[in-house]
C-alpha positions as CSV (number, residue, x, y, z in Angstrom):
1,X,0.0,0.0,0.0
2,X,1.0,4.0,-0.2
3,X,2.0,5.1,3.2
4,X,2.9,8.6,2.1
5,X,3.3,11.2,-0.6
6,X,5.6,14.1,0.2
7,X,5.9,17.0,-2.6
8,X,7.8,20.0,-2.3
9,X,8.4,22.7,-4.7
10,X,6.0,21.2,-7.2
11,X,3.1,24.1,-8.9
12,X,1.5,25.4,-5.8
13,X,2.5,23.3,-3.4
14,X,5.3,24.7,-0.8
15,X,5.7,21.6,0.8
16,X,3.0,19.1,1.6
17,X,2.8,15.7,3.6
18,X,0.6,12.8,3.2
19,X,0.0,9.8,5.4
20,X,-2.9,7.3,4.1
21,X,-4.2,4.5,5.3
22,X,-6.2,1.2,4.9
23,X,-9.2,1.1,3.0
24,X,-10.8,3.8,1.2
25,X,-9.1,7.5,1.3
26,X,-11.2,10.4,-0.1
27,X,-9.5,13.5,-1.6
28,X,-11.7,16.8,-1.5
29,X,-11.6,20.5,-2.0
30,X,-13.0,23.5,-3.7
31,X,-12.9,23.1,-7.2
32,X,-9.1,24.9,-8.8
33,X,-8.2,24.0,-5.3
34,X,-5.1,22.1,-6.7
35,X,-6.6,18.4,-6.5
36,X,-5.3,16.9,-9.7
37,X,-1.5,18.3,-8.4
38,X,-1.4,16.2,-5.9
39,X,-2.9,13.0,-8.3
40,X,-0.3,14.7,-11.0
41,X,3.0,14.2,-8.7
42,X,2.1,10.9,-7.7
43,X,2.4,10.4,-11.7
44,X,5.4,12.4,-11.6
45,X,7.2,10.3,-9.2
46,X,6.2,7.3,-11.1
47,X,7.7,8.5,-14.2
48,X,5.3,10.6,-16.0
49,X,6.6,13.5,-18.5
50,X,8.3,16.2,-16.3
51,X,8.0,20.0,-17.4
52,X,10.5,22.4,-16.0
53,X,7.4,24.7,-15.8
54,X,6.6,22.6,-13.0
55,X,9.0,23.8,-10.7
56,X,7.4,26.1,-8.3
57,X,8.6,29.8,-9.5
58,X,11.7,30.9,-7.3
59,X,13.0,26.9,-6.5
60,X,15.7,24.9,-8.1
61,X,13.6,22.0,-8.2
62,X,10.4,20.0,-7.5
63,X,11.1,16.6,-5.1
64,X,8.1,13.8,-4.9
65,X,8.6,10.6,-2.4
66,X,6.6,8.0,-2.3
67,X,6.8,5.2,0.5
68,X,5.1,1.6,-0.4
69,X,5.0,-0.5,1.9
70,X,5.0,-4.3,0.2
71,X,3.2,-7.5,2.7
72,X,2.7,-10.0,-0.8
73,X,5.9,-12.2,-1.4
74,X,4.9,-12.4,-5.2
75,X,5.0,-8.7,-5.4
76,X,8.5,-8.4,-3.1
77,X,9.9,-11.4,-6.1
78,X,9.0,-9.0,-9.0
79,X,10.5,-5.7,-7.0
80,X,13.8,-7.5,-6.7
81,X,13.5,-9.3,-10.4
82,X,14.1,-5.4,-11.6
83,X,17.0,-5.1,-9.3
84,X,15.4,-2.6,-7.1
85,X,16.1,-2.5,-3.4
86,X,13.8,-3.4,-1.2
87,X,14.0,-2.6,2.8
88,X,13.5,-6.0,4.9
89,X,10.3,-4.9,6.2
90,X,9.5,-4.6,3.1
91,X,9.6,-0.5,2.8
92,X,9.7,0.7,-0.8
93,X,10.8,5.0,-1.1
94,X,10.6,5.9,-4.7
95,X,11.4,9.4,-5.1
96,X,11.8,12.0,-8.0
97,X,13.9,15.5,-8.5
98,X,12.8,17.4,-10.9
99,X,15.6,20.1,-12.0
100,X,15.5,22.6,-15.3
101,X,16.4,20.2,-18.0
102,X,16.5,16.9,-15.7
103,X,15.1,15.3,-13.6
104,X,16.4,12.0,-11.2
105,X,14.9,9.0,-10.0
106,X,16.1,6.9,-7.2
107,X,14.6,3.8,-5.1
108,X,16.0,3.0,-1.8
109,X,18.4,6.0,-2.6
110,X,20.2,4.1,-5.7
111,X,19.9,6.1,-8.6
112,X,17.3,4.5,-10.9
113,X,16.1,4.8,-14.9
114,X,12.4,6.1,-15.6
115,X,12.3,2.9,-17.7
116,X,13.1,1.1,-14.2
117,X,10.3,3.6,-12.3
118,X,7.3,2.5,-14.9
119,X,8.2,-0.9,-14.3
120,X,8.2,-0.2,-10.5
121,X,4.4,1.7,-10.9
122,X,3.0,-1.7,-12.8
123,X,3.6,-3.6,-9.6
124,X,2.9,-1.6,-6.7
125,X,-0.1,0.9,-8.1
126,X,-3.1,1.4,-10.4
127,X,-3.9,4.8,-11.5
128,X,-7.3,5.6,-13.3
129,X,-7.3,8.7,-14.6
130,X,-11.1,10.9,-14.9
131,X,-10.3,10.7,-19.0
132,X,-8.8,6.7,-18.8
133,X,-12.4,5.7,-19.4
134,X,-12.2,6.5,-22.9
135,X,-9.8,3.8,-23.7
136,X,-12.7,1.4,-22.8
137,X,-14.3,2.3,-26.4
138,X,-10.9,1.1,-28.2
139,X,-11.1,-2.6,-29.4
140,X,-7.4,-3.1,-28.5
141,X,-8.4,-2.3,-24.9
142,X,-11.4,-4.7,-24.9
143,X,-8.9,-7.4,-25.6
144,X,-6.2,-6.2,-23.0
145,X,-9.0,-6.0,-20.6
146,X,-10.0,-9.8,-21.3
147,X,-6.8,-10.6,-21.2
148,X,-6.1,-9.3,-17.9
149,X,-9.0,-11.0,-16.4
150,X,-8.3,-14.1,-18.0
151,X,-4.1,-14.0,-16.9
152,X,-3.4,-16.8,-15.2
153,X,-4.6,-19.5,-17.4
154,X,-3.7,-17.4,-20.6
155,X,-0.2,-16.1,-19.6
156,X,1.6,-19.1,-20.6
157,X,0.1,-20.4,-23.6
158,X,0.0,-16.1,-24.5
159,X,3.9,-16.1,-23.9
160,X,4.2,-19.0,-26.4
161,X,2.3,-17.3,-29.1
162,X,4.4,-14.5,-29.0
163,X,8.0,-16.1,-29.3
164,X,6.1,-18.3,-32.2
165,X,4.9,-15.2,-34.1
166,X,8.3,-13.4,-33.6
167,X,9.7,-17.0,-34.4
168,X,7.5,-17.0,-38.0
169,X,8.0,-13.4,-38.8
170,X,11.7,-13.8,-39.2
171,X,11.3,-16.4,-41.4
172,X,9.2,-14.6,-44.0
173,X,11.2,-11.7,-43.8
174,X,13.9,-13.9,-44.8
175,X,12.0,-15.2,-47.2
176,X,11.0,-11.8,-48.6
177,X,14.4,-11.1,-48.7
178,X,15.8,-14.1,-50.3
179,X,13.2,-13.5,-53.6
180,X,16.1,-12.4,-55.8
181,X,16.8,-13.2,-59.5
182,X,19.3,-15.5,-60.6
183,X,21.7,-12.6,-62.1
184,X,21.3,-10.6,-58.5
185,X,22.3,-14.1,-56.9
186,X,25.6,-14.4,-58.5
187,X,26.4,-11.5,-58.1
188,X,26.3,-11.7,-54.5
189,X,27.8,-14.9,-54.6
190,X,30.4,-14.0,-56.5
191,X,31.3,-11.1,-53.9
192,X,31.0,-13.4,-51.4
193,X,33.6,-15.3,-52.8
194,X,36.0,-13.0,-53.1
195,X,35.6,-11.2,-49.7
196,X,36.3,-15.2,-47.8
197,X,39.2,-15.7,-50.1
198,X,40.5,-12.2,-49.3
199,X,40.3,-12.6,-45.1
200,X,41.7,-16.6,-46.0
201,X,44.8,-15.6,-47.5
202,X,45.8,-13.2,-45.3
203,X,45.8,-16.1,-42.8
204,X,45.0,-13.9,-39.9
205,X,46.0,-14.6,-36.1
206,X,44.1,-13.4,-32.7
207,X,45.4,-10.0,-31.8
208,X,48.0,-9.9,-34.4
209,X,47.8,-6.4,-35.2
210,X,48.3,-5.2,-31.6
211,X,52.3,-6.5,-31.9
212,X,52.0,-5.4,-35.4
213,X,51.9,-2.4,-34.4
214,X,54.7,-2.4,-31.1
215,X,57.0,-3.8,-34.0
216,X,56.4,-0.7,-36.4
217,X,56.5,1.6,-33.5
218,X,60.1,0.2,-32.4
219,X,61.5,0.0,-35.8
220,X,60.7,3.1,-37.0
221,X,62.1,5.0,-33.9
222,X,64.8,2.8,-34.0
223,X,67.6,5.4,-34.1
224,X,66.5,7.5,-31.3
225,X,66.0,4.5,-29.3
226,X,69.6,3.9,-29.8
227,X,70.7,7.4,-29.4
228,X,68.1,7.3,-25.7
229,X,69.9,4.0,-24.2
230,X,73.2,4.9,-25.1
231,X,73.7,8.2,-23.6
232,X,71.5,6.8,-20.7
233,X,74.7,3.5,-20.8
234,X,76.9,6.3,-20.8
235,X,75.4,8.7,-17.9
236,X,75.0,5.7,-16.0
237,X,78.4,3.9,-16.8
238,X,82.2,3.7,-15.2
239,X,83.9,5.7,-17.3
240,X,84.2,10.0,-18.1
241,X,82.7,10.6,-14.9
242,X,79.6,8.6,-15.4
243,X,77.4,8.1,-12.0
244,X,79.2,3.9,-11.9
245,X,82.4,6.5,-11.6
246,X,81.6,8.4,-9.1
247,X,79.5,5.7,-6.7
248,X,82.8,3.6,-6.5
249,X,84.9,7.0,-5.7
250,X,82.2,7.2,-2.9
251,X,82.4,3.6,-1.6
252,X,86.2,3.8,-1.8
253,X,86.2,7.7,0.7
254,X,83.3,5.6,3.2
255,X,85.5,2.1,3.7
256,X,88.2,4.3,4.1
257,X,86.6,5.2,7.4
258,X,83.7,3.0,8.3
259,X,86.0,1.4,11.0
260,X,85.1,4.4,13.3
261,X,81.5,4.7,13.4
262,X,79.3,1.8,12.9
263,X,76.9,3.9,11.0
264,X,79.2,4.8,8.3
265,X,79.3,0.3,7.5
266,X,75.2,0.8,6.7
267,X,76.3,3.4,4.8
268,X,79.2,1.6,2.9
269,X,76.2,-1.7,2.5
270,X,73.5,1.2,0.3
271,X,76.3,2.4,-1.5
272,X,77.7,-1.0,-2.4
273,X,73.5,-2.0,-3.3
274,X,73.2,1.2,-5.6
275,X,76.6,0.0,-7.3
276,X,75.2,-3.1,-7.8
277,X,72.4,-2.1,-9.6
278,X,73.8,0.2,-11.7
279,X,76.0,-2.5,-12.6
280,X,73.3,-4.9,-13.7
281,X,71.4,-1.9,-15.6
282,X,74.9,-1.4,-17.5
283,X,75.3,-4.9,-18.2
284,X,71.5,-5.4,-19.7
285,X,71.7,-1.8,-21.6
286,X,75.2,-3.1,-23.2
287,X,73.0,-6.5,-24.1
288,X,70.0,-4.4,-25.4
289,X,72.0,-2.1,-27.6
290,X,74.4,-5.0,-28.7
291,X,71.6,-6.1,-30.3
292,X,70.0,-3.0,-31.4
293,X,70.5,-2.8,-35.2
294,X,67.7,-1.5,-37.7
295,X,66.6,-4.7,-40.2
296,X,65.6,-2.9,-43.4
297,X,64.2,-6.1,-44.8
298,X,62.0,-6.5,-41.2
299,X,60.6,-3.1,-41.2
300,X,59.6,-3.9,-45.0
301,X,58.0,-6.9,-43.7
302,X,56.4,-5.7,-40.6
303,X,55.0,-2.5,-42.7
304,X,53.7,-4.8,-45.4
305,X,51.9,-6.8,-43.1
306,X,50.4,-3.6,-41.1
307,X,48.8,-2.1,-44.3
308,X,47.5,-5.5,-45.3
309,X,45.8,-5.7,-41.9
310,X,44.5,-2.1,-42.1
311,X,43.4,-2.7,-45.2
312,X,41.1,-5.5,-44.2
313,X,40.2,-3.7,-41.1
314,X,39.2,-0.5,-43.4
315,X,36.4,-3.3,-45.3
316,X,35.2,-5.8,-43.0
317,X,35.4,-4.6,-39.4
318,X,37.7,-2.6,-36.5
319,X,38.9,-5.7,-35.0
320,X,40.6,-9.0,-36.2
321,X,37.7,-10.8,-34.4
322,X,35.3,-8.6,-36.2
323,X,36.8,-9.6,-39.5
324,X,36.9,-13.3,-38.8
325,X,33.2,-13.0,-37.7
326,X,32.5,-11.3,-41.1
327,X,34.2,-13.9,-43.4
328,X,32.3,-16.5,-41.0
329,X,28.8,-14.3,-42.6
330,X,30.3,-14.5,-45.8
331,X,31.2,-18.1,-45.9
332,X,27.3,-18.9,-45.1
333,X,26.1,-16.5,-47.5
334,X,28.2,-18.5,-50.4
335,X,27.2,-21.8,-48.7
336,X,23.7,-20.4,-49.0
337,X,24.0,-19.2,-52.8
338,X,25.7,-22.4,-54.0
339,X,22.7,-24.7,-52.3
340,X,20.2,-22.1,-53.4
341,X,17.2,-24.1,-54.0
342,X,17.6,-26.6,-50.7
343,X,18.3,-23.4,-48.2
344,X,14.9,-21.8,-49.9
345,X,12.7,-25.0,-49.5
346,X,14.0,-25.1,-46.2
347,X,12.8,-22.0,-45.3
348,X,9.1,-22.1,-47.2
349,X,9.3,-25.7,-44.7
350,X,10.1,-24.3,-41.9
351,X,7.6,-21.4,-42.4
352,X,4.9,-23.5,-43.0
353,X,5.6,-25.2,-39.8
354,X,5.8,-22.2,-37.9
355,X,2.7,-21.0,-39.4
356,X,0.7,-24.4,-38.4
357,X,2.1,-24.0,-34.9
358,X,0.9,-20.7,-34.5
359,X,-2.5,-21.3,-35.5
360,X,-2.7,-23.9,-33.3
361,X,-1.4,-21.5,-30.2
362,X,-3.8,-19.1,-31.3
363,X,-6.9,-21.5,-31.3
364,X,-5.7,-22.5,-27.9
365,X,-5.5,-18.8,-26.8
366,X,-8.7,-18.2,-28.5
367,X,-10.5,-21.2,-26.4
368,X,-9.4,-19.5,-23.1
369,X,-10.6,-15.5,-24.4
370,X,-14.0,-17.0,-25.3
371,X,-14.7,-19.4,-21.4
372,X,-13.2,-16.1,-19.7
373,X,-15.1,-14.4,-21.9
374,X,-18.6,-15.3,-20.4
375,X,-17.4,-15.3,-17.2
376,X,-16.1,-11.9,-17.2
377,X,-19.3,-10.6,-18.8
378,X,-21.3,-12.4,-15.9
379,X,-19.3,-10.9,-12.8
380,X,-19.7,-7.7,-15.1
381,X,-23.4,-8.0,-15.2
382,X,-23.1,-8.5,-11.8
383,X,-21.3,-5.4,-11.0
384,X,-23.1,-3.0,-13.3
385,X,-26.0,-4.0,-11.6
386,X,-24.7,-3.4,-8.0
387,X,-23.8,0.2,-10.0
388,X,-27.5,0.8,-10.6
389,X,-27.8,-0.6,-14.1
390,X,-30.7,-2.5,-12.9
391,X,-31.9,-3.9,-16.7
392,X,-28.2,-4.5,-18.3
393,X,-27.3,-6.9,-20.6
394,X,-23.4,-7.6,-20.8
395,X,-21.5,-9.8,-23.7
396,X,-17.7,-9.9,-24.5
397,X,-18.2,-11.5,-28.2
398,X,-15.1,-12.7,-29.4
399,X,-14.3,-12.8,-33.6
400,X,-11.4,-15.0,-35.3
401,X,-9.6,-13.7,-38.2
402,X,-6.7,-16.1,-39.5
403,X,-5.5,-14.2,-42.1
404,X,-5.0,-11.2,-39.5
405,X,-3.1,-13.0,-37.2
406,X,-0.4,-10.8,-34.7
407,X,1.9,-11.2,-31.7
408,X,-1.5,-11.5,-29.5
409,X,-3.3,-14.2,-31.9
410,X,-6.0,-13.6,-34.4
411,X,-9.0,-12.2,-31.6
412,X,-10.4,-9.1,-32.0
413,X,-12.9,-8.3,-28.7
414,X,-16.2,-6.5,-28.6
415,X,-17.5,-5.4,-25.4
416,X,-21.6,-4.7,-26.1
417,X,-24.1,-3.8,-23.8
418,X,-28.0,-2.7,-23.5
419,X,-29.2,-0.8,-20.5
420,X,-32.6,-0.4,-21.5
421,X,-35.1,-3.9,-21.7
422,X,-36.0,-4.3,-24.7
423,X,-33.0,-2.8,-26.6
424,X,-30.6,-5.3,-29.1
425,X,-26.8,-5.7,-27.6
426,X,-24.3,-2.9,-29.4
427,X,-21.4,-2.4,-29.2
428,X,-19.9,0.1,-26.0
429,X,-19.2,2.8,-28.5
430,X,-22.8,3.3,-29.4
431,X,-24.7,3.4,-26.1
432,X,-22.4,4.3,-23.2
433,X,-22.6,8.3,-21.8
434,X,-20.0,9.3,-20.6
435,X,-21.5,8.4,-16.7
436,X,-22.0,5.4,-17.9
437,X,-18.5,4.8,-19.1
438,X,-17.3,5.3,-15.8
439,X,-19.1,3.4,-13.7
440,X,-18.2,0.4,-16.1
441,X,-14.9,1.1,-15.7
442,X,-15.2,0.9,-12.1
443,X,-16.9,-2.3,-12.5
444,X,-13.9,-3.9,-14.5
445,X,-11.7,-2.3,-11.7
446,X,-14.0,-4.2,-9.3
447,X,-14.6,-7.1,-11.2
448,X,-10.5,-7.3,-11.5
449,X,-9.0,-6.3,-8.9
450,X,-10.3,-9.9,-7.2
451,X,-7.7,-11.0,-9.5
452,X,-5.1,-8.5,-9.1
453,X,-1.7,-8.3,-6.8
454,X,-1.9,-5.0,-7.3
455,X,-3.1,-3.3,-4.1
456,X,-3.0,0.0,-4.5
457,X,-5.7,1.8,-6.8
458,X,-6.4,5.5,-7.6
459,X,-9.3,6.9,-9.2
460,X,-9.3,10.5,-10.2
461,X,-13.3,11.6,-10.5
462,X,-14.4,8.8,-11.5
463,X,-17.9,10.0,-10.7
464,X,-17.9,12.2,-13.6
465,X,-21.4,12.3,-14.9
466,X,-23.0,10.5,-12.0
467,X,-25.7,12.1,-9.3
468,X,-28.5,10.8,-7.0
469,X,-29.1,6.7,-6.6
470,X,-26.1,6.0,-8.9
471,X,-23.8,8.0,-6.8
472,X,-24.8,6.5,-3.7
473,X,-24.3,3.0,-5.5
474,X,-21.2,3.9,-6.9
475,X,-20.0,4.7,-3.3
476,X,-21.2,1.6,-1.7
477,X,-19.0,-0.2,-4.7
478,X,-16.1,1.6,-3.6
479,X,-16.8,0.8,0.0
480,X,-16.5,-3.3,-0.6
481,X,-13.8,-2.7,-3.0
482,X,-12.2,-1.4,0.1
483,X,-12.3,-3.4,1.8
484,X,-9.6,-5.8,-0.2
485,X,-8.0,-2.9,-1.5
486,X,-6.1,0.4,-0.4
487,X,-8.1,3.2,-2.6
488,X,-7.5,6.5,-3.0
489,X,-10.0,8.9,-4.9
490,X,-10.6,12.6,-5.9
491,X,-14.2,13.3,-5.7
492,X,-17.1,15.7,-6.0
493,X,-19.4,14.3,-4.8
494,X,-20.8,13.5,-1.0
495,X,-22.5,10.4,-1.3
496,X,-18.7,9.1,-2.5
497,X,-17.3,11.1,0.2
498,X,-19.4,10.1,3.1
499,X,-17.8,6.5,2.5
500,X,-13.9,7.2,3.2
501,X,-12.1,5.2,5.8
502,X,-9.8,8.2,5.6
503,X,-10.8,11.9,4.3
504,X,-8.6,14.3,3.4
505,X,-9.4,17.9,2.5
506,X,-7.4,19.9,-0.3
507,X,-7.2,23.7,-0.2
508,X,-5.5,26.8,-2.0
509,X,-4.8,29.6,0.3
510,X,-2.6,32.5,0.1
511,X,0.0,33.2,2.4
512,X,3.0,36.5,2.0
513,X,1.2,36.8,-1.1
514,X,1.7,33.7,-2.2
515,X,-1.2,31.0,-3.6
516,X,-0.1,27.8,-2.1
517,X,-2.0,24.2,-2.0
518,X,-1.9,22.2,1.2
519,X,-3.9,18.8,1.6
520,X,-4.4,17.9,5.7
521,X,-6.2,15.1,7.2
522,X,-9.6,15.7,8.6
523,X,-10.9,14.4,12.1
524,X,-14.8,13.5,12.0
525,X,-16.3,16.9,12.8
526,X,-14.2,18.1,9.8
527,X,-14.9,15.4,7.5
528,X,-19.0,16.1,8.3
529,X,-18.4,19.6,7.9
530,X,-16.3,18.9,4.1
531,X,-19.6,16.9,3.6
532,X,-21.6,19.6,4.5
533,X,-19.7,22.4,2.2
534,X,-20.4,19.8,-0.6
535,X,-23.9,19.5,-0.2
536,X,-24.9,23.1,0.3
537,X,-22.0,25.4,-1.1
538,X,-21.7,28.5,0.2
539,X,-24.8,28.3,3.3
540,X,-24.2,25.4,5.2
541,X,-26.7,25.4,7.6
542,X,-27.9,23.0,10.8
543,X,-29.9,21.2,8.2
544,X,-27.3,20.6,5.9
545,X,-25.1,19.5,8.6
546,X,-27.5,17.0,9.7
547,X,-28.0,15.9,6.1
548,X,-24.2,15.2,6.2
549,X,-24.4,12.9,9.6
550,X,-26.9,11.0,8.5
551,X,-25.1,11.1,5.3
552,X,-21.6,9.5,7.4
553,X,-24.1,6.8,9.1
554,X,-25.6,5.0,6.1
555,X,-21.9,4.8,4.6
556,X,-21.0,3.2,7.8
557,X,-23.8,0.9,8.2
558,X,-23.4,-0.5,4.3
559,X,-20.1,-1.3,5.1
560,X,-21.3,-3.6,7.7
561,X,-23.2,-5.9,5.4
């Protein structure tokens, strides 16, 4: 569930904290009073678009935190399958800084992509938005929507489908690809050709170019490698007062009195060490130069070989592995052009396999849509019912199209619906208001979320278009939902209101001549009160406030039941 939001900095919010609990939490406030901010930087801290215009005017930046706190195991497996920490009590902080130009994500304090955030949001958090029910009159969503219900049975057999269809699309696009005429084909194969026998007779080795290229270095700075050592031999050396001169002078002048002052003996023992060494440095630069003598017929050789390798490298890749890896394409390709006709049957055969294996996974999917099917469109009945559509007739009809078959099988879904007796199913582009649209989205939401780990839902006004009976019906939904269920909603209206476990009231004052929106829990008094101001606007009167009690008492006693 969401423990807390905390925004600072963010459009007219100073700085704002949020604790919510259990069950049903109801947002109010004056309309403008800043409601959809505080729905807009829970988005924002679960990766929605950030503006810079966000930033409230005179900050450096906006900051959202969120705080999840995780009980499933399943959900707690998929957290750490991301490679997200997780605290051991199973504390979740996602937060967001928004800065001009950037913005920064980071969970448990590690430094996180969006990408990484999204994925995050799919686990722990639904969010309906007041416009989301729109999407319900898109075939693509009808079948998502079944497809959601009908998870756990279709997940696997849904999973196959896909890797089969991505399997069987390759294939024609080779095929497509392959449908070249015989000139075309000889051409290529006569490239082919030459490109293998190019990389082959150069006979290359692993890493070969790298001491290609320490050779060429030495050889051609061969001279001032000679000219380098030797005056370093001779600096270093016994002879014209080289440094091996002087140290045995030195050694000579300290033996000469290290008989009266043991000290002087360690001396005598470093200066005799130092001699040493400079006498095995001497000894390995006379070696080295003695055999320091520029090969003309080498350097030929080595600088052959160098541009040969370049030259390949310029053509077939940066790298001698990448230019093995190239004539190892090429050799296949040649294979392939020489055995033309097999290597073609072979792939019509093995499309044609693919293609009966995939229509087999996507009558098996199809099987599974059409049983979850009717039994989604009964618990829907069921629902829109308990939402006061008292006559409604609810079908998911599910149509099969081979020859339009995709990663998701060949199923196209049609939600209809009639809500007068009497009226011919149609489909839910035809008859639903907008009212009606959402309380059938809240009926999915109900009729799904039996279904879903997911615990955390928000719906933002999803009484838009509702009043009266409905309302009221709509709340005691959202009650039972609820109950299984942390929810969070932005409403207008009371009956909705009356229901919340926890109420919290959103308002826009100004303070030093600043607007600024605060949201603050309200004890009961307050929350009849908030009921109160919604019922009667401006005049609230005893009336009114006893309209709003009773209001608070029939919410409590359908929850009951």
């Amino acid at each position: 569930m969401l423990v807390s939001l905390y925004v600072k900095n963010l459009a007219l919010i100073d700085e704002t904290e949020v604790y919510f609990g259990n069950g049903l939490n109801i947002l109010t406030g004056e309309t403008g009073a800043g409601k959809s901010i505080i729905i807009g930087s829970v988005n924002l801290a679960l990766g929605a678009k950030a503006e810079k215009d966000m930033i409230r005017t005179g900050a450096d930046y906006a900051l959202v935190e969120l705080v999840f706190h995780v009980e499933k195991e399943k959900q707690l497996e998929e957290i750490r399958s991301l490679e997200l920490p997780v605290e051991e009590d199973g504390t979740v902080i996602l937060q967001r800084r928004i800065m001009p130009g950037k913005s920064l994500c980071k969970v448990g304090g590690e430094t996180v992509s969006v990408k990484q955030v999204r994925a995050l949001a799919e686990i722990l958090i639904d969010i309906h938005g007041q416009h989301e029910h729109q999407s319900l009159l898109k075939a693509a969503r009808q079948l998502e929507i079944l497809d959601e219900y009908a998870k756990e049975e279709l997940s696997g057999p849904a999973k196959k489908l896909k890797a089969c269809y991505e399997q069987y699309r390759e294939v024609a696009k080779q095929l497509s690809a392959e449908d070249i005429d015989e000139e075309t084909r000889k051409r290529e194969a006569s490239l082919a050709a030459f490109e293998v026998q190019e990389i082959e007779e150069a006979a290359l080795l692993a890493e070969e170019d790298t001491e290609l290229e320490k050779s060429y270095r030495k050889l051609v700075n061969g001279q001032k490698i000679q000219e380098s050592v030797t005056l370093a031999y001779q600096m270093s050396g016994y002879e014209n007062g080289g440094a091996g001169d002087a140290i045995g002078r030195a050694v000579k002048e300290i033996r000469s009195v290290a008989a009266y002052d043991e000290t002087l003996q360690n001396f005598e023992a470093q200066l005799l060490d130092i001699d040493s060494l400079l006498n095995d440095y001497n000894r390995a630069a006379a070696d080295y130069l003695s055999g320091l003598e520029f090969d003309g017929e080498l350097f030929a050789k080595v600088e052959k070989r160098l541009d040969l390798v370049n030259h390949l490298k310029a053509k077939y890749g940066n790298t001698i592995e990448e230019i093995l890896a190239y004539q190892e394409r090429m050799q296949e390709k040649l294979e392939k052009y020489q055995n033309f006709d097999a290597y073609r049957q072979e792939l019509v055969q093995k499309e044609a396999a693919l293609k009966e294996e995939l229509l087999a996974l996507c009558e098996k999917v199809s099987k599974i849509r059409k049983k979850s099917a009717k039994s989604l469109a009964k618990s829907m009945k069921k629902a829109l019912i308990d939402l006061n559509f008292l006559d409604v007739a609810f079908e998911i009809r599910i149509e099969s199209e081979e020859n339009k078959i995709g990663p998701d099988g060949y199923d196209q879904a049609s939600f209809m619906i009639s809500t007068n007796p009497g009226e011919d199913l149609r489909p839910l582009a035809q008859i639903a208001s907008g009212g009606e649209l959402s309380r059938i989205m809240l009926a999915l939401k109900t009729v799904l979320a039996d279904r879903d780990e997911i615990e955390t839902l928000i719906f933002d006004e999803i009484d838009t278009g509702i009043s009266g009976k409905t309302a009221w019906k709509v709340s005691e939904k959202m009650g039972i939902l609820g109950q299984k269920h942390q929810l969070i909603c932005i409403t207008h209206l009371p009956q909705i209101a009356a229901m919340a476990d926890s109420h919290f009231q959103i308002e826009k004052t100004v303070t030093k001549e600043r607007t600024v929106t605060t949201i603050r829990a309200l004890e009961e008094t307050e929350s009849v009160e908030e009921l109160a101001r919604m019922l009667g606007g401006a005049s609230i009167t005893e009336n009114v406030l006893n309209n709003a009690r009773e209001m608070k008492d029939l919410a409590r006693k359908s929850k009951q039941y």
